[in-house]
BAFI-3210 file (N, C-alpha, C; in Angstrom, 3 decimals, decimal comma, padded with zeros to 6 digits):
// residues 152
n [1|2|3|4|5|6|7|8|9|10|11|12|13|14|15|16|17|18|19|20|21|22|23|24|25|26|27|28|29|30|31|32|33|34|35|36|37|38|39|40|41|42|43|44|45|46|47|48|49|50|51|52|53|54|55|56|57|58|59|60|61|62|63|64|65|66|67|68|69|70|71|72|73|74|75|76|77|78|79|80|81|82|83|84|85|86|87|88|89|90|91|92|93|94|95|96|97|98|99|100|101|102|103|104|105|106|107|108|109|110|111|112|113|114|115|116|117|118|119|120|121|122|123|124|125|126|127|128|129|130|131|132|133|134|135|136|137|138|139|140|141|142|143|144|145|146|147|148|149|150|151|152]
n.u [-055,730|-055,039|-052,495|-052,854|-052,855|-051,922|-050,407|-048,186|-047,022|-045,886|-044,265|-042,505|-041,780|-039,544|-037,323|-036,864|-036,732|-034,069|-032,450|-032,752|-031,189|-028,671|-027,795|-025,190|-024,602|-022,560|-019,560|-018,094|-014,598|-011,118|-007,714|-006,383|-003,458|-001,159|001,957|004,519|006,872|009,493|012,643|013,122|011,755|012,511|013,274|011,083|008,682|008,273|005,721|004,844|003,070|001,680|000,746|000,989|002,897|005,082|006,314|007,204|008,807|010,854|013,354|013,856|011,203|008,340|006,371|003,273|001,635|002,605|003,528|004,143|004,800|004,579|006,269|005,296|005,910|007,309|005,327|003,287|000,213|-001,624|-004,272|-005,902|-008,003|-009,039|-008,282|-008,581|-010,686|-008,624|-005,662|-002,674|-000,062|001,909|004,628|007,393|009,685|011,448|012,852|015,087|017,756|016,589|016,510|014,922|015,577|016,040|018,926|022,121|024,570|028,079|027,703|025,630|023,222|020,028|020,589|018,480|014,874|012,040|009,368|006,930|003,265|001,596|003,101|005,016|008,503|011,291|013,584|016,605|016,509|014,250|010,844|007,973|005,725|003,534|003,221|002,749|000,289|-002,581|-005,950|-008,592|-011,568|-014,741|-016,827|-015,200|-013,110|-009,628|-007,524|-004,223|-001,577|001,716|004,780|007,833|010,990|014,443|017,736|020,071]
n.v [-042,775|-040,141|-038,932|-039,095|-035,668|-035,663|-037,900|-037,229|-034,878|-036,087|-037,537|-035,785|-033,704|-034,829|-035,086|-032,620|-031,239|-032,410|-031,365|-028,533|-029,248|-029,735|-027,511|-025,398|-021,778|-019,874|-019,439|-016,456|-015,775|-014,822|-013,667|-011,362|-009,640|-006,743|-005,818|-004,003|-001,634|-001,939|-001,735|-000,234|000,372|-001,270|-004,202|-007,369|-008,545|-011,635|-013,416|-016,842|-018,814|-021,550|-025,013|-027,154|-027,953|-029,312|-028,703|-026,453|-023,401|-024,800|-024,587|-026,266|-027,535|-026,603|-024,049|-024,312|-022,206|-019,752|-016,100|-013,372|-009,804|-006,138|-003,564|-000,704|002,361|001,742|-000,070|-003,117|-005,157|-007,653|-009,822|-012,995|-015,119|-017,500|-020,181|-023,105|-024,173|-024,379|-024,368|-022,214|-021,194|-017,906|-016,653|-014,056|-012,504|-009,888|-009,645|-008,400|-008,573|-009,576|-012,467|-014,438|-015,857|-016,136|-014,368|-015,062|-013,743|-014,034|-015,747|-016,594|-014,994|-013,726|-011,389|-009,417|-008,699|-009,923|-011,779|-012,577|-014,097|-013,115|-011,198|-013,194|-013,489|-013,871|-016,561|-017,865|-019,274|-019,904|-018,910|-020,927|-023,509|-023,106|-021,076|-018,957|-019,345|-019,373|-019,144|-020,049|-019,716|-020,396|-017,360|-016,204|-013,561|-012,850|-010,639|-008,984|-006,835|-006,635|-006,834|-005,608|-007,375|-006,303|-007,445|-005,624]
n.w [001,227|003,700|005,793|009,291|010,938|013,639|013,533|012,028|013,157|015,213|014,340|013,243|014,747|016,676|015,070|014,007|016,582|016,654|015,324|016,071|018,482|017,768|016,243|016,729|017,813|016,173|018,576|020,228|020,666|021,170|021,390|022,336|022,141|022,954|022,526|024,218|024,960|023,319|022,047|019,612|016,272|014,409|012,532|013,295|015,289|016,253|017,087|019,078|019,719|022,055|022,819|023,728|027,056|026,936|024,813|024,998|024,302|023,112|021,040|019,024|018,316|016,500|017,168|017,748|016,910|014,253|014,390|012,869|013,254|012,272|013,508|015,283|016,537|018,459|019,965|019,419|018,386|018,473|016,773|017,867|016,300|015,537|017,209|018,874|021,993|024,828|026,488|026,323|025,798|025,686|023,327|022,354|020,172|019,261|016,947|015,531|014,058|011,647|011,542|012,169|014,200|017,921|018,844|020,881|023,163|024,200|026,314|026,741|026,963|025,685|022,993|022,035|022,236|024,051|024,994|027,258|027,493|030,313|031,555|032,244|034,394|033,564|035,242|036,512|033,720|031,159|032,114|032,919|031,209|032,331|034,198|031,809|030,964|029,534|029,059|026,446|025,235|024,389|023,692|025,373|025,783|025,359|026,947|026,828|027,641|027,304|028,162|026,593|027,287|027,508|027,802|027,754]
ca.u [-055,937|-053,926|-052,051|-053,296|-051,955|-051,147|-048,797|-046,829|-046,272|-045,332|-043,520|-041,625|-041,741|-038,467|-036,704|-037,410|-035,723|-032,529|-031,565|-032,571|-030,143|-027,678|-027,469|-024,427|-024,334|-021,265|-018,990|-016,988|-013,249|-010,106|-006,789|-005,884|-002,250|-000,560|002,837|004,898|008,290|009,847|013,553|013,232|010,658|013,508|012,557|009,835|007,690|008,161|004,662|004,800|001,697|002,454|-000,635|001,457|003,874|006,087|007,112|007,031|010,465|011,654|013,587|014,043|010,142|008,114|004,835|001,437|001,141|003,463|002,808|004,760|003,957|005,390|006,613|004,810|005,710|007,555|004,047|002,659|-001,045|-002,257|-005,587|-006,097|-009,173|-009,538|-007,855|-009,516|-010,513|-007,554|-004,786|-002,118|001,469|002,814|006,230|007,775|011,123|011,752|013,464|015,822|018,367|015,137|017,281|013,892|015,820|016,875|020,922|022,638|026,223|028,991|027,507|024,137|022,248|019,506|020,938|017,189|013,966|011,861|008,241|005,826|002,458|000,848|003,952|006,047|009,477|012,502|015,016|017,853|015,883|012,607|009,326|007,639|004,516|002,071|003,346|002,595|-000,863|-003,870|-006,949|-009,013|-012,680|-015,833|-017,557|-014,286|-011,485|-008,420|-006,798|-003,135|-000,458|002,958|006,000|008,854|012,290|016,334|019,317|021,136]
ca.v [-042,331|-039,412|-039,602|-037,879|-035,050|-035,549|-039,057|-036,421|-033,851|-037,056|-038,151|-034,651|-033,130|-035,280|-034,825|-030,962|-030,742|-033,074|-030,369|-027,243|-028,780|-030,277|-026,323|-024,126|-020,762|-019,725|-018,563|-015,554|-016,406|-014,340|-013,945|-009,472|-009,194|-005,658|-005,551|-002,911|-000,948|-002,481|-000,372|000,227|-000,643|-002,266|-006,063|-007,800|-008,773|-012,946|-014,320|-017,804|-019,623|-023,004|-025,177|-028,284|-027,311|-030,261|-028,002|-024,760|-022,701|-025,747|-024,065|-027,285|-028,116|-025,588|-023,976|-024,789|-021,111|-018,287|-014,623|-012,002|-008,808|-005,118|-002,709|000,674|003,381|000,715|-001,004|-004,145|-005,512|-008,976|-010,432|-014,044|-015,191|-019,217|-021,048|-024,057|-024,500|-025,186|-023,924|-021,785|-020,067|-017,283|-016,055|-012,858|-012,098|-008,945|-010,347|-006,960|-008,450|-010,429|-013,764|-015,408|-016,664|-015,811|-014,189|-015,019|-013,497|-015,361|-016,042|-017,025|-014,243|-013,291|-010,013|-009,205|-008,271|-010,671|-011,218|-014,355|-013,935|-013,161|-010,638|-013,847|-013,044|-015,776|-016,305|-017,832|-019,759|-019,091|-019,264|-022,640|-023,174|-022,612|-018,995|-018,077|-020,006|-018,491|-020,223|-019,760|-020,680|-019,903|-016,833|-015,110|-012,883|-013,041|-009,659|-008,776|-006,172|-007,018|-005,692|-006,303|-007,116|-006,384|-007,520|-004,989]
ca.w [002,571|003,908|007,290|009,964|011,249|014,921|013,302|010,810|014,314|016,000|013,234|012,927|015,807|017,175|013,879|014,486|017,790|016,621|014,085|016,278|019,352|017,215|015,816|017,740|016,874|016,318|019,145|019,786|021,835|020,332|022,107|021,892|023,223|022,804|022,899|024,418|025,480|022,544|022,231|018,398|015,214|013,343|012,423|013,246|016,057|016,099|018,095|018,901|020,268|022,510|023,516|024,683|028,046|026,250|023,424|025,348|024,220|022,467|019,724|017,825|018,266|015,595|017,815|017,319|015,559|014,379|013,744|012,264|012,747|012,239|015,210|014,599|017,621|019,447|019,748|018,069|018,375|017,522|017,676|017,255|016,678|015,445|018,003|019,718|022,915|025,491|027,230|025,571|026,199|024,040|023,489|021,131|020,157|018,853|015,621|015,122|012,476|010,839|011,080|012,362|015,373|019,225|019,086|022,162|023,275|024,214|027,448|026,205|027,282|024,679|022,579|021,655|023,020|024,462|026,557|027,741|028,398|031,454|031,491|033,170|034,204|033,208|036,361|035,404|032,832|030,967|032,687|032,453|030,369|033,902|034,450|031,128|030,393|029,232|029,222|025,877|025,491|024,076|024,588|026,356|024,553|026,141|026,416|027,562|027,460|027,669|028,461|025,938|028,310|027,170|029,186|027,251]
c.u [-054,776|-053,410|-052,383|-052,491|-051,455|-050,130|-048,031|-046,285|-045,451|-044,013|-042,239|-041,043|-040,160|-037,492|-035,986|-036,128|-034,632|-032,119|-031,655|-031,092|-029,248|-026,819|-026,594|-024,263|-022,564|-020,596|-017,924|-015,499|-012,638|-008,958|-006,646|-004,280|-001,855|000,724|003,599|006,493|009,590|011,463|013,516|011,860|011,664|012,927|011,608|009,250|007,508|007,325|004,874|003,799|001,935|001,320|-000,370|002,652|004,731|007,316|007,223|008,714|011,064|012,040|013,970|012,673|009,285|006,570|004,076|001,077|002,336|003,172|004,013|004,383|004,933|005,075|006,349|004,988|005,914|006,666|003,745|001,346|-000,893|-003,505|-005,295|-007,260|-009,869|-008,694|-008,560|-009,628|-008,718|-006,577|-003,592|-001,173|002,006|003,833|006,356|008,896|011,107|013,461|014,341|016,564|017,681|015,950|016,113|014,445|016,376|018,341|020,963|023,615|026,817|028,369|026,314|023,218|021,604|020,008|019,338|015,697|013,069|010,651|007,343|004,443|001,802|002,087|005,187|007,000|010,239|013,186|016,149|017,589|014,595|011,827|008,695|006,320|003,490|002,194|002,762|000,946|-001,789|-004,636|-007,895|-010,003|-013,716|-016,600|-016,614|-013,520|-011,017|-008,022|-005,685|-002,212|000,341|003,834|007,747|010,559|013,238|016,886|019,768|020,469]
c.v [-041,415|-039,674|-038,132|-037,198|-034,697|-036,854|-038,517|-035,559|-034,783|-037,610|-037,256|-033,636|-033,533|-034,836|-033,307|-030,757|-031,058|-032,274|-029,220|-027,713|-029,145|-028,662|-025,486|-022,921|-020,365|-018,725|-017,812|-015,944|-015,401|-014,388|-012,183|-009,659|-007,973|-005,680|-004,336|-002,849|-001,677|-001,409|000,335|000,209|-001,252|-003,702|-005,946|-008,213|-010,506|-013,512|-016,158|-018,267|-021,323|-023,643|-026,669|-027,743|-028,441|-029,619|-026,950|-024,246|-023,632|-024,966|-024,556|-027,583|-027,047|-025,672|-024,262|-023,439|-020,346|-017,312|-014,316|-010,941|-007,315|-004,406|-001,168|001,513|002,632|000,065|-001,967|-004,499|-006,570|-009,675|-011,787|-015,049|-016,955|-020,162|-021,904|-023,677|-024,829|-023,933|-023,639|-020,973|-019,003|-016,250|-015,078|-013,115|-010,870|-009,511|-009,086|-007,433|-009,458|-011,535|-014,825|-016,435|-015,634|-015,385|-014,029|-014,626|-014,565|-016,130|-016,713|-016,391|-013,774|-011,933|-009,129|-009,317|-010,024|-011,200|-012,646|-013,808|-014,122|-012,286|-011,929|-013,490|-014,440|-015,182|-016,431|-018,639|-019,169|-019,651|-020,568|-022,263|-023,024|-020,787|-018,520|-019,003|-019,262|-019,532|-019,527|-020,866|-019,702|-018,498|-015,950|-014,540|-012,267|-011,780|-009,596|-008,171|-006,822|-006,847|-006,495|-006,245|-007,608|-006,461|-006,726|-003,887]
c.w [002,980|005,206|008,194|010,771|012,498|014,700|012,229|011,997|015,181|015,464|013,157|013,871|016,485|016,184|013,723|015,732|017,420|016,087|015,119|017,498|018,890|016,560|016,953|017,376|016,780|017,206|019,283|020,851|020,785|021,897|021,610|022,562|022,051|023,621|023,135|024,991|024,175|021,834|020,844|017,438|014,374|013,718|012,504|015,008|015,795|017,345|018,230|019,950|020,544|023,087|024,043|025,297|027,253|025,235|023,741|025,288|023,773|021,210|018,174|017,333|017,756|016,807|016,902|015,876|015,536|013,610|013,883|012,249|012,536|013,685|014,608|016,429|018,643|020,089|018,717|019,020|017,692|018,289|016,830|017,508|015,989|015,849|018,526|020,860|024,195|026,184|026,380|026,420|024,988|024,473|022,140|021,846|018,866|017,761|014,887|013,887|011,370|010,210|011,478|014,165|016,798|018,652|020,209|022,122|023,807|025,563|027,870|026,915|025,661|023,635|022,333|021,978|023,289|025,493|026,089|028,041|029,824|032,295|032,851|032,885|034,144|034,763|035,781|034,227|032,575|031,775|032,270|031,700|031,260|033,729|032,803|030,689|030,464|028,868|027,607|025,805|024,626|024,506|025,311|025,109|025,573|025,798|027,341|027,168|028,109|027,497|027,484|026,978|027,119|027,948|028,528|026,622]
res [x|x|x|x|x|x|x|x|x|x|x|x|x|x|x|x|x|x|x|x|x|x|x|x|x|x|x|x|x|x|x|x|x|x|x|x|x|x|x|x|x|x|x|x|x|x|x|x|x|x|x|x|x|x|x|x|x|x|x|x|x|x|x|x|x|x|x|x|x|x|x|x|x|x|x|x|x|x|x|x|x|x|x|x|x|x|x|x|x|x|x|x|x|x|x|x|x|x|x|x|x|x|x|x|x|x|x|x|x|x|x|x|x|x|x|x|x|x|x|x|x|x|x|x|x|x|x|x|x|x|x|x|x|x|x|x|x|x|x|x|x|x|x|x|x|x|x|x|x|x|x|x]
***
């Protein structure tokens, strides 16, 4: 006896839907920042990507991500495009004698370039991880120029 075929649509029909809504297509999000005013192309271009305010500018505490990139026409570009969901801070340092770190003078002012997104400015300390937060999500791409600052 075969089974009839409105208890195989019944049968399949649910089965059917669980897979089509269980299916996401895949979405687009990226992060574009273009950096700028940058006084040289010597070094590097040191990105750092912060997605807990806990660890934001901690220079003992390693970010979430780090990019490297080159300084072409005192401009750099970076897209970043497989980040999660969430809330994100990002910091550059214009990495001139490519020691990988901040140089401060005697006074502990930075010697070397320097910029936050959402072009936040430091006072007499850096910007907190609010001023510089960017929201990344599904479906959006984050874009932002930003202005490289020297005390010197």
């Amino acid at each position: 006896m075969s089974p009839k075929p409105t208890s195989l649509i019944v049968f399949c029909l649910p089965l059917i839907m669980c897979l089509l809504l269980s299916f996401e297509p895949p979405s687009s999000k990226s992060v574009e920042l273009h950096f700028t005013h940058f006084r040289n192309d010597t070094g590097f271009a040191r990105i750092a990507v912060y997605n807990n305010p806990l660890n934001f500018c901690k220079e003992s505490i390693k970010p979430f991500r780090e990019i490297s990139a080159k300084i072409v026409h005192r401009q750099c570009s970076v897209t970043i495009s497989d980040l999660p969901d969430g809330d994100y801070a990002i910091t550059l340092l214009h990495d001139e004698n490519e020691d990988a770190i901040m140089n401060y003078d005697f006074l502990g002012l930075p010697k070397e370039g320097f910029a936050f997104s959402n072009n936040a400015l430091p006072g007499f300390t850096k910007p907190g991880f609010n001023a510089c937060k960017i929201k990344v999500k599904a479906g959006i791409t984050v874009k932002q120029t930003i202005k490289v600052l020297y005390l010197f």
